[in-house]
FIKOLZA-1660 file (N, C-alpha, C; in steps of 0.1 Angstrom, whole numbers, plus 5000, padded with zeros to 4 digits):
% residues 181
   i   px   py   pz ch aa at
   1 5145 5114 4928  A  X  N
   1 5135 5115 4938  A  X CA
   1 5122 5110 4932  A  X  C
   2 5111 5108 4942  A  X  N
   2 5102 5100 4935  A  X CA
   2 5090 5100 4953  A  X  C
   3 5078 5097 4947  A  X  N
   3 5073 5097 4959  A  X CA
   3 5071 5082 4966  A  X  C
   4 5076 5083 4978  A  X  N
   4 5082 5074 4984  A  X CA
   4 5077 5068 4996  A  X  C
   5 5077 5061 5005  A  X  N
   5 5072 5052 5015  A  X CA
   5 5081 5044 5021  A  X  C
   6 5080 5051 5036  A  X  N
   6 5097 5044 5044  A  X CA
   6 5089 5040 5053  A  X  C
   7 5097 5031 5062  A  X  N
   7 5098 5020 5075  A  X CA
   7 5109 5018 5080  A  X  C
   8 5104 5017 5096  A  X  N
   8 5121 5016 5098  A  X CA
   8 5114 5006 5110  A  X  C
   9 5123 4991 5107  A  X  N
   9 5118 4982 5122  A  X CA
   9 5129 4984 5134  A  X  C
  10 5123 4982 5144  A  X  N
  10 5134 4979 5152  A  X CA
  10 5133 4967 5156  A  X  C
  11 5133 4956 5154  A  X  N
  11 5134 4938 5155  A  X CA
  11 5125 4933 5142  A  X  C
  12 5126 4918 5148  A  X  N
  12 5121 4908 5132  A  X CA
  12 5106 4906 5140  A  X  C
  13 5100 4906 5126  A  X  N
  13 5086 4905 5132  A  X CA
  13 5083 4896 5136  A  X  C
  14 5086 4881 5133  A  X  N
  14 5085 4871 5140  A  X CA
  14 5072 4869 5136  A  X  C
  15 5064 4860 5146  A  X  N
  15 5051 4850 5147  A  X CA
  15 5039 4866 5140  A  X  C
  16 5039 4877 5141  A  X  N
  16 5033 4889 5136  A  X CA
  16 5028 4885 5120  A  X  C
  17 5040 4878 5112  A  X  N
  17 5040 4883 5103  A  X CA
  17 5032 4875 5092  A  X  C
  18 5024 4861 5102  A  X  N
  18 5008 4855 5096  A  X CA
  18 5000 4869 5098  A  X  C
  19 4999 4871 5109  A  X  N
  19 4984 4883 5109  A  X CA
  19 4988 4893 5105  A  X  C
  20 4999 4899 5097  A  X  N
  20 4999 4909 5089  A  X CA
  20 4991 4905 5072  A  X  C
  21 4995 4891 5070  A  X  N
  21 4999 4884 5058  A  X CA
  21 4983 4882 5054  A  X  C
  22 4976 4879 5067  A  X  N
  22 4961 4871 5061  A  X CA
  22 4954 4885 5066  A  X  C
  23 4956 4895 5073  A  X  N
  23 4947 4908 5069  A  X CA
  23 4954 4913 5057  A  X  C
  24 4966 4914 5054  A  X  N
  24 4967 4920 5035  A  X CA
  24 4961 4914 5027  A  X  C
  25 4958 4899 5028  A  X  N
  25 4952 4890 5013  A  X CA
  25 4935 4897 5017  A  X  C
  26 4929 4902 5029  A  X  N
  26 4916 4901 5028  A  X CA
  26 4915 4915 5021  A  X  C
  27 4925 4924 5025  A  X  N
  27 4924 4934 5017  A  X CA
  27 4922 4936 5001  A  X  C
  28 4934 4925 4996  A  X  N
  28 4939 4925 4985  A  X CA
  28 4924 4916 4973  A  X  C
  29 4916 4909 4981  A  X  N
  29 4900 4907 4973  A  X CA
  29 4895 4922 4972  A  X  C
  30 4895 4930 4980  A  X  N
  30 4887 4943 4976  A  X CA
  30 4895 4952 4964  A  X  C
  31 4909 4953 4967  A  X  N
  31 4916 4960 4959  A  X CA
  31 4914 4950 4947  A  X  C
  32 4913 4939 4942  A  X  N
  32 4915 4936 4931  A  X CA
  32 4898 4939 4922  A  X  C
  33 4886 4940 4930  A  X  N
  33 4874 4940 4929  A  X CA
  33 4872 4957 4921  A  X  C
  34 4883 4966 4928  A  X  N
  34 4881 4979 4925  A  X CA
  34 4891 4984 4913  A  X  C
  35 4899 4973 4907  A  X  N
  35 4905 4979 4898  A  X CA
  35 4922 4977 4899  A  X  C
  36 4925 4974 4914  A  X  N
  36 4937 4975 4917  A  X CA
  36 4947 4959 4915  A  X  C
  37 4952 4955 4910  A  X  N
  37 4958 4949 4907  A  X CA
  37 4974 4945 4912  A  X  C
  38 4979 4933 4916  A  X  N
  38 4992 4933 4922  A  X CA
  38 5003 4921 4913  A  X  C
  39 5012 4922 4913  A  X  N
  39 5020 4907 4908  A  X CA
  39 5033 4906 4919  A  X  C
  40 5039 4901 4915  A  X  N
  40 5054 4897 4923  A  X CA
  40 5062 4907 4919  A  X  C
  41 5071 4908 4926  A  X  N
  41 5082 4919 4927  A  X CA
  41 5084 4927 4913  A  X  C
  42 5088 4916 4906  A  X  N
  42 5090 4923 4890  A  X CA
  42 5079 4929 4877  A  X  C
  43 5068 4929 4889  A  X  N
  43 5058 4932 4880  A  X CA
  43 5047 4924 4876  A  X  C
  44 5052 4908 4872  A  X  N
  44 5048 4895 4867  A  X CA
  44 5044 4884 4875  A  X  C
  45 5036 4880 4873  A  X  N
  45 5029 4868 4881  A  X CA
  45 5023 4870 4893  A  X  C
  46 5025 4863 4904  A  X  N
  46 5016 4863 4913  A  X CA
  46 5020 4871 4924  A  X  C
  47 5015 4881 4933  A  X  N
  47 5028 4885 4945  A  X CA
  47 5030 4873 4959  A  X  C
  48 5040 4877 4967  A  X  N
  48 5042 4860 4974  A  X CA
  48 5037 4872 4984  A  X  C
  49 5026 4860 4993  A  X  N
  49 5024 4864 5004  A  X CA
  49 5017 4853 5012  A  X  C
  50 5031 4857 5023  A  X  N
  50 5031 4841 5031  A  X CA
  50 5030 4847 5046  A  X  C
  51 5033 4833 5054  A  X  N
  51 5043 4838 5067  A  X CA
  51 5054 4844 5065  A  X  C
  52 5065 4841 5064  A  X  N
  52 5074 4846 5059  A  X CA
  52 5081 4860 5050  A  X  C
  53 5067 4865 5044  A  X  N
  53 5074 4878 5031  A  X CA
  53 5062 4879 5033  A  X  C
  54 5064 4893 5025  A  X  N
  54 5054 4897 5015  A  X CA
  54 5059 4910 5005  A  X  C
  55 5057 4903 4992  A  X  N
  55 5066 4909 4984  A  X CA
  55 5058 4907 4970  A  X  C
  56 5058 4924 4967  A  X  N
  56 5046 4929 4951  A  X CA
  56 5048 4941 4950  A  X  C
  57 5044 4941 4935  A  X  N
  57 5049 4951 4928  A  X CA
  57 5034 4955 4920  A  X  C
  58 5029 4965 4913  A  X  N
  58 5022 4965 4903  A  X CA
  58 5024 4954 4894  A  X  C
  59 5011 4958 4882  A  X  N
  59 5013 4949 4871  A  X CA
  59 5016 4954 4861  A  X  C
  60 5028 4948 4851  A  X  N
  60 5042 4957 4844  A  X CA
  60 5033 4961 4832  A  X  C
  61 5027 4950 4825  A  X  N
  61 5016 4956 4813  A  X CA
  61 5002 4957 4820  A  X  C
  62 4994 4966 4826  A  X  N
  62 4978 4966 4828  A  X CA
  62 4972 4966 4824  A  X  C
  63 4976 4977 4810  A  X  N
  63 4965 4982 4801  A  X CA
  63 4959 4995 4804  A  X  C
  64 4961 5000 4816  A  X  N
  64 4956 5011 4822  A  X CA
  64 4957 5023 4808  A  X  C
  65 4945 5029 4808  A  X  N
  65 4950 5044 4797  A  X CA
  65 4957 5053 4809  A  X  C
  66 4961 5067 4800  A  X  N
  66 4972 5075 4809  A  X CA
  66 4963 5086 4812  A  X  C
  67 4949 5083 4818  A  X  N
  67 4940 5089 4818  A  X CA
  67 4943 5091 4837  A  X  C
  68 4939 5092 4850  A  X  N
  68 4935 5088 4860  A  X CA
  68 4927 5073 4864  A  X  C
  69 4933 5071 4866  A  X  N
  69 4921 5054 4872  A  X CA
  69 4916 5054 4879  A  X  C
  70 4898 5056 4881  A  X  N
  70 4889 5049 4888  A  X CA
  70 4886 5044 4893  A  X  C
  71 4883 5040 4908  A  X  N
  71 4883 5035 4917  A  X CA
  71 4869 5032 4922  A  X  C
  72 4865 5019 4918  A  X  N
  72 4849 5018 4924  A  X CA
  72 4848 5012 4937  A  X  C
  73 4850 5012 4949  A  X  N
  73 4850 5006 4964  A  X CA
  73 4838 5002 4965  A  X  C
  74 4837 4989 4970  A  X  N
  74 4821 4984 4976  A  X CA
  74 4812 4993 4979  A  X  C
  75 4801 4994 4978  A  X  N
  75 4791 5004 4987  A  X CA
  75 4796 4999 4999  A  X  C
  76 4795 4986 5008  A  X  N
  76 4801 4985 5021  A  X CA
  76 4811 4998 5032  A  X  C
  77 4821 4997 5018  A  X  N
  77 4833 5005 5022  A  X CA
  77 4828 5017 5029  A  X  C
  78 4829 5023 5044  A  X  N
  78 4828 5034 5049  A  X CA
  78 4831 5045 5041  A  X  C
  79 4829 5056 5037  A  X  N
  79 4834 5070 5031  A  X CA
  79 4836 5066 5017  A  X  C
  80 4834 5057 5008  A  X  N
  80 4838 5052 4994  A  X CA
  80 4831 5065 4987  A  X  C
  81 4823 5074 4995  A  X  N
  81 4823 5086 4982  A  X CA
  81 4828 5095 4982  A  X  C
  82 4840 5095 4993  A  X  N
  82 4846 5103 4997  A  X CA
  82 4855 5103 4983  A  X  C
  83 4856 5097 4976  A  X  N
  83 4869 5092 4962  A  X CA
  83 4865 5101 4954  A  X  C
  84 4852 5105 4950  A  X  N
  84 4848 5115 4943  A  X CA
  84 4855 5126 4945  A  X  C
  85 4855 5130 4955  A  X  N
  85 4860 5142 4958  A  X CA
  85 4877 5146 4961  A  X  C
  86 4880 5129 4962  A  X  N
  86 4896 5134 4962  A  X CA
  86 4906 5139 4950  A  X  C
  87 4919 5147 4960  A  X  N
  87 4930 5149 4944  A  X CA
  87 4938 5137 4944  A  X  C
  88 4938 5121 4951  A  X  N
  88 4946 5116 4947  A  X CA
  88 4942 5104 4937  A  X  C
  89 4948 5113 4925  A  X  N
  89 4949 5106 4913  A  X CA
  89 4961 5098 4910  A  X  C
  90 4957 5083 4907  A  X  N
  90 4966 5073 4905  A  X CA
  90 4964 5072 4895  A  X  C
  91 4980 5074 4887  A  X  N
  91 4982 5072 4868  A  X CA
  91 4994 5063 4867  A  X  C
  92 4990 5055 4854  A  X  N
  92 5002 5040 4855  A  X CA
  92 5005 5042 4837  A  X  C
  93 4998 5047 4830  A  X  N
  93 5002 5051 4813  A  X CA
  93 5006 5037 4811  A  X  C
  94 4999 5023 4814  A  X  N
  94 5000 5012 4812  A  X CA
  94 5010 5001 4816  A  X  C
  95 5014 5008 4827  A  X  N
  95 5027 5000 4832  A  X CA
  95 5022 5001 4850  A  X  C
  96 5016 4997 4857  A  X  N
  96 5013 5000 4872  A  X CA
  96 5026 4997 4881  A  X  C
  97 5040 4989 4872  A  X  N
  97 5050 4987 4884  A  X CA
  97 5058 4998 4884  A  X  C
  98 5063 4997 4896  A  X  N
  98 5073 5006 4894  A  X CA
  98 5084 5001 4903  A  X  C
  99 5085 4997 4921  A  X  N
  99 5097 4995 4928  A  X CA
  99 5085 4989 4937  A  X  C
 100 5098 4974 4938  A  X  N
 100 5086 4967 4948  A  X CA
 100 5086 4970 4961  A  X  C
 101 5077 4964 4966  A  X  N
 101 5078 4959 4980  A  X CA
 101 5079 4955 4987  A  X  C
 102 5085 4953 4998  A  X  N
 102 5088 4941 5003  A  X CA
 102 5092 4940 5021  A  X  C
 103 5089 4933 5027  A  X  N
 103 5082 4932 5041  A  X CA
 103 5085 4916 5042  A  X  C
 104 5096 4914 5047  A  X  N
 104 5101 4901 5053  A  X CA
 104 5097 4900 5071  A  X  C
 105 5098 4886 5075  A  X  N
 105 5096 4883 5093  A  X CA
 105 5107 4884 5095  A  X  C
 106 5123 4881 5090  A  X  N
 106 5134 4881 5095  A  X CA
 106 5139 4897 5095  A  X  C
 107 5144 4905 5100  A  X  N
 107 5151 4916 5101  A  X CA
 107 5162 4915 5093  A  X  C
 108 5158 4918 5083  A  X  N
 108 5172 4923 5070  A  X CA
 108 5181 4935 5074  A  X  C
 109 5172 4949 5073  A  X  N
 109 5174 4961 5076  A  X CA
 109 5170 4967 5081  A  X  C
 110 5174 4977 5089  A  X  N
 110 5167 4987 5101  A  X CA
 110 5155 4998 5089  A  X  C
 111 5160 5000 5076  A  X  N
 111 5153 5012 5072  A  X CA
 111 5149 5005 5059  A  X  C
 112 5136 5010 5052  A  X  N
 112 5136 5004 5043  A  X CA
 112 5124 5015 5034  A  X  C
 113 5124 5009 5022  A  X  N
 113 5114 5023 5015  A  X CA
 113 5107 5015 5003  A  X  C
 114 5098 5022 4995  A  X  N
 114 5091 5021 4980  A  X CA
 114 5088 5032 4973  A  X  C
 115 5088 5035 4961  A  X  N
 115 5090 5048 4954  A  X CA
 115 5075 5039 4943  A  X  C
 116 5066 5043 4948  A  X  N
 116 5052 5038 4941  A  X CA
 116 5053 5049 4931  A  X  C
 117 5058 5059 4926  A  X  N
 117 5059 5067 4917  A  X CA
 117 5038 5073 4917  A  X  C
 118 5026 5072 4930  A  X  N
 118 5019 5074 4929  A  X CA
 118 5009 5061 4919  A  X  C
 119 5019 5050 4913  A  X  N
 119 5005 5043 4909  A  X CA
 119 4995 5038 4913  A  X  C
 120 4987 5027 4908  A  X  N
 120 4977 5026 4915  A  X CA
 120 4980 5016 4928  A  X  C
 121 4993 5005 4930  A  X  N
 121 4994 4999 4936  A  X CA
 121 4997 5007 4954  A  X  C
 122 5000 5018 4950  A  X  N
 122 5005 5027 4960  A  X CA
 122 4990 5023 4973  A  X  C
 123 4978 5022 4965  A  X  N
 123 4974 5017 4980  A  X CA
 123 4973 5002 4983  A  X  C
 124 4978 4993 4977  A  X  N
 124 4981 4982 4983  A  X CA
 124 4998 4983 4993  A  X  C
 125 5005 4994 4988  A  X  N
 125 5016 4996 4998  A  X CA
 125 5010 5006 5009  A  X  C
 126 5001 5010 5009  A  X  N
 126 5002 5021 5020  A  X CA
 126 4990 5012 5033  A  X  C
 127 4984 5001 5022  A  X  N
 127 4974 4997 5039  A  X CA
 127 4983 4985 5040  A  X  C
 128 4991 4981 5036  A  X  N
 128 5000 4969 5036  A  X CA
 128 5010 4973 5050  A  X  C
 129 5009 4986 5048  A  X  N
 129 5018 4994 5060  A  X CA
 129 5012 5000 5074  A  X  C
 130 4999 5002 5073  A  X  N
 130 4989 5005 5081  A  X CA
 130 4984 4992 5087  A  X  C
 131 4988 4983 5082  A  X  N
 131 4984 4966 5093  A  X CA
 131 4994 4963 5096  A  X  C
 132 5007 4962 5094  A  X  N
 132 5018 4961 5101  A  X CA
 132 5022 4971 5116  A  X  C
 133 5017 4985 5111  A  X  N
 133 5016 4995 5120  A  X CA
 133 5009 4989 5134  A  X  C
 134 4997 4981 5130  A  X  N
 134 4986 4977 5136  A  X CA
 134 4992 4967 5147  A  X  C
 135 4999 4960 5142  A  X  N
 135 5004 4944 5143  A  X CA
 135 5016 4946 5155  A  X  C
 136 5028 4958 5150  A  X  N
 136 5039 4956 5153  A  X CA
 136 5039 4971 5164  A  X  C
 137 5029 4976 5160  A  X  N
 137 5030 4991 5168  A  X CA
 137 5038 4992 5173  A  X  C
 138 5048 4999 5180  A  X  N
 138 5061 5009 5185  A  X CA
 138 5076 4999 5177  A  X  C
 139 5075 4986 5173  A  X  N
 139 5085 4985 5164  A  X CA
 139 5086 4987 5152  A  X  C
 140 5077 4992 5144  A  X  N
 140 5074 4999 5133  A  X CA
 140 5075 5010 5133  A  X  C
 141 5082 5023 5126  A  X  N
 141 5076 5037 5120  A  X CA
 141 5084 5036 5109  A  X  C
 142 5065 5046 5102  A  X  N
 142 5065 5045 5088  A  X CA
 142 5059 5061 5087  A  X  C
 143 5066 5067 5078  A  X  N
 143 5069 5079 5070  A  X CA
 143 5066 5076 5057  A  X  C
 144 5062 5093 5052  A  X  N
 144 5053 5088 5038  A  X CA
 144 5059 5105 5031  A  X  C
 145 5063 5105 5022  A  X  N
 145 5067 5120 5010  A  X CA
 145 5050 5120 5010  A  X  C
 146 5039 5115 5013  A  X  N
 146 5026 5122 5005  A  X CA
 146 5022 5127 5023  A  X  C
 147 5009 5133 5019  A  X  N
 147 5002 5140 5034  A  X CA
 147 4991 5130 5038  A  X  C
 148 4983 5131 5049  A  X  N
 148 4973 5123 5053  A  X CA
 148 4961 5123 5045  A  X  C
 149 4960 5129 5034  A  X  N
 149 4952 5127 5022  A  X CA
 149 4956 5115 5016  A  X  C
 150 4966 5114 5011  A  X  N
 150 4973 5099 5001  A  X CA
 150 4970 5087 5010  A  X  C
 151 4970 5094 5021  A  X  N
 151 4968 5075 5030  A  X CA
 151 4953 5072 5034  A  X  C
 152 4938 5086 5027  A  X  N
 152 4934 5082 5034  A  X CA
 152 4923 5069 5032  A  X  C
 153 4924 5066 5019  A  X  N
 153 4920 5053 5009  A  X CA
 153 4925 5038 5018  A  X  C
 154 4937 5037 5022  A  X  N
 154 4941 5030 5030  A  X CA
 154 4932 5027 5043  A  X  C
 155 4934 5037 5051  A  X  N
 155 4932 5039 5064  A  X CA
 155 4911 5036 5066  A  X  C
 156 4906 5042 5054  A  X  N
 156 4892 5034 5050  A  X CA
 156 4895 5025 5047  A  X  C
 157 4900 5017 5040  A  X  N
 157 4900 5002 5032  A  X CA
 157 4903 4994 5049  A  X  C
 158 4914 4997 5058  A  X  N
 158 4912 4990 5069  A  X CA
 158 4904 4991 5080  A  X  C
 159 4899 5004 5082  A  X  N
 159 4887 5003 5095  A  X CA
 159 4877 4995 5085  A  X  C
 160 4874 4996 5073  A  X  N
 160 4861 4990 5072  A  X CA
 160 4862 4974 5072  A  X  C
 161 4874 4971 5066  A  X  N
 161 4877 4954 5066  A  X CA
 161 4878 4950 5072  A  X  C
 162 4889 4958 5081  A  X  N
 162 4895 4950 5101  A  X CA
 162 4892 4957 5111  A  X  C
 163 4879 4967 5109  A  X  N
 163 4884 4972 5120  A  X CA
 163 4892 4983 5130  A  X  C
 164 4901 4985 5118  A  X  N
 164 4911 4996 5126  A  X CA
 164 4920 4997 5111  A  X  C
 165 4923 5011 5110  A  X  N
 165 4935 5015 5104  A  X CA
 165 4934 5033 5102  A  X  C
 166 4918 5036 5113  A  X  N
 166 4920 5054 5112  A  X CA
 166 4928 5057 5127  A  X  C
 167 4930 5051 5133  A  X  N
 167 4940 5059 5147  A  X CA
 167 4949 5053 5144  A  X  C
 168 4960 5045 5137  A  X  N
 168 4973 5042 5133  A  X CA
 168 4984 5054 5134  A  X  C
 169 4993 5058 5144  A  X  N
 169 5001 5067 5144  A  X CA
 169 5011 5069 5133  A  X  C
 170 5009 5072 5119  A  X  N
 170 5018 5074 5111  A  X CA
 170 5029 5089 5110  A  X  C
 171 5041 5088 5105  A  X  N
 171 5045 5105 5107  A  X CA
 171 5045 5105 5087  A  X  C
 172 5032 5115 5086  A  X  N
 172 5033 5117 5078  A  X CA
 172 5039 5132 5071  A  X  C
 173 5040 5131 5062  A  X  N
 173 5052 5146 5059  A  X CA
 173 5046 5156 5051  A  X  C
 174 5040 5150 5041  A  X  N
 174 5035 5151 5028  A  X CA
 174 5048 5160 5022  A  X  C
 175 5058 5154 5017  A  X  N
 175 5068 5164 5011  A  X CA
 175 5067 5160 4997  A  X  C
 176 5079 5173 4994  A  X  N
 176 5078 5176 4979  A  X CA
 176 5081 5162 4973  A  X  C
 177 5077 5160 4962  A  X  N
 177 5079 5145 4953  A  X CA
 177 5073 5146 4941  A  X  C
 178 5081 5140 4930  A  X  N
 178 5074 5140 4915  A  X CA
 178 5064 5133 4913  A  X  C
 179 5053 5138 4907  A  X  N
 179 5042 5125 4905  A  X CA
 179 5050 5124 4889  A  X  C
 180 5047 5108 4885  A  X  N
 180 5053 5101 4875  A  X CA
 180 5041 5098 4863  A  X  C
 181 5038 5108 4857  A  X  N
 181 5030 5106 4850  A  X CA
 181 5027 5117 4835  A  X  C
% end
């Protein structure tokens, strides 16, 4: 077990899955600005993110200490001092990958998941899922092992970038799960 992040489509996203693809990359300048870092599936190189996919992983060596990682959000960012005061602490002990991601336009599978094990990438999966939400609403639901606390870094990072990502209907659980650290 591990803490985890599910979806379940019911069809292929089709023509959706540009304006999922180019609101994640606008995301993915701020996340990289604050510390957060992504690569391709295995950890290494670049993550692909097209029409087609979108598929990343953390980054396998970061350098991260096994301390908590810091998170600086633009002043822009709505509520960014709300971070101060949160418990969710992302630890990577130098390794930020863990199980990738991955979000295809063709319908592979009805159900599908990521076991972010809490690193720091975990919020590039959780608003990566919050703009699909946006995009594909009622053919999407996405379930989360964390509570509406863990998502709520996301759900800022999207109202303030696009717009929208605090009334996204998620069913969140917050269930039991090991933090990996």
């Amino acid at each position: 077990m591990g803490y985890t992040h599910y979806w379940t489509l019911k069809k292929s996203i089709g023509n959706k899955m540009s304006d999922i693809a180019n609101d994640f990359k606008k995301i993915l300048l701020i996340l990289k600005t604050s510390g957060i870092k992504i690569a391709n599936w295995d950890g290494k190189g670049k993550p692909i993110i097209n029409n087609e996919e979108i598929k990343f992983n953390g980054i396998e060596k970061c350098g991260h200490d096994k301390k908590p990682l810091t998170l600086s959000l633009p002043e822009y960012i709505k509520f960014a001092n709300w971070l101060q005061n949160s418990d969710y602490d992302l630890y990577c002990n130098g390794d930020c990958s863990h199980e990738s991601f991955v979000l295809t336009k063709i319908f592979l599978s009805e159900m599908d998941f990521c076991k972010t094990a809490m690193k720091p990438y975990d919020i590039a999966v959780t608003t990566c899922l919050i703009i699909a939400k946006h995009y594909l609403k009622e053919d999407i639901e996405i379930s989360s092992d964390g509570d509406e606390d863990k998502w709520r870094i996301a759900r800022i990072l999207c109202q303030s970038c696009l717009g929208y990502g605090m009334k996204e209907k998620l069913n969140i659980k917050g269930g039991n799960y090991e933090k990996n650290y």
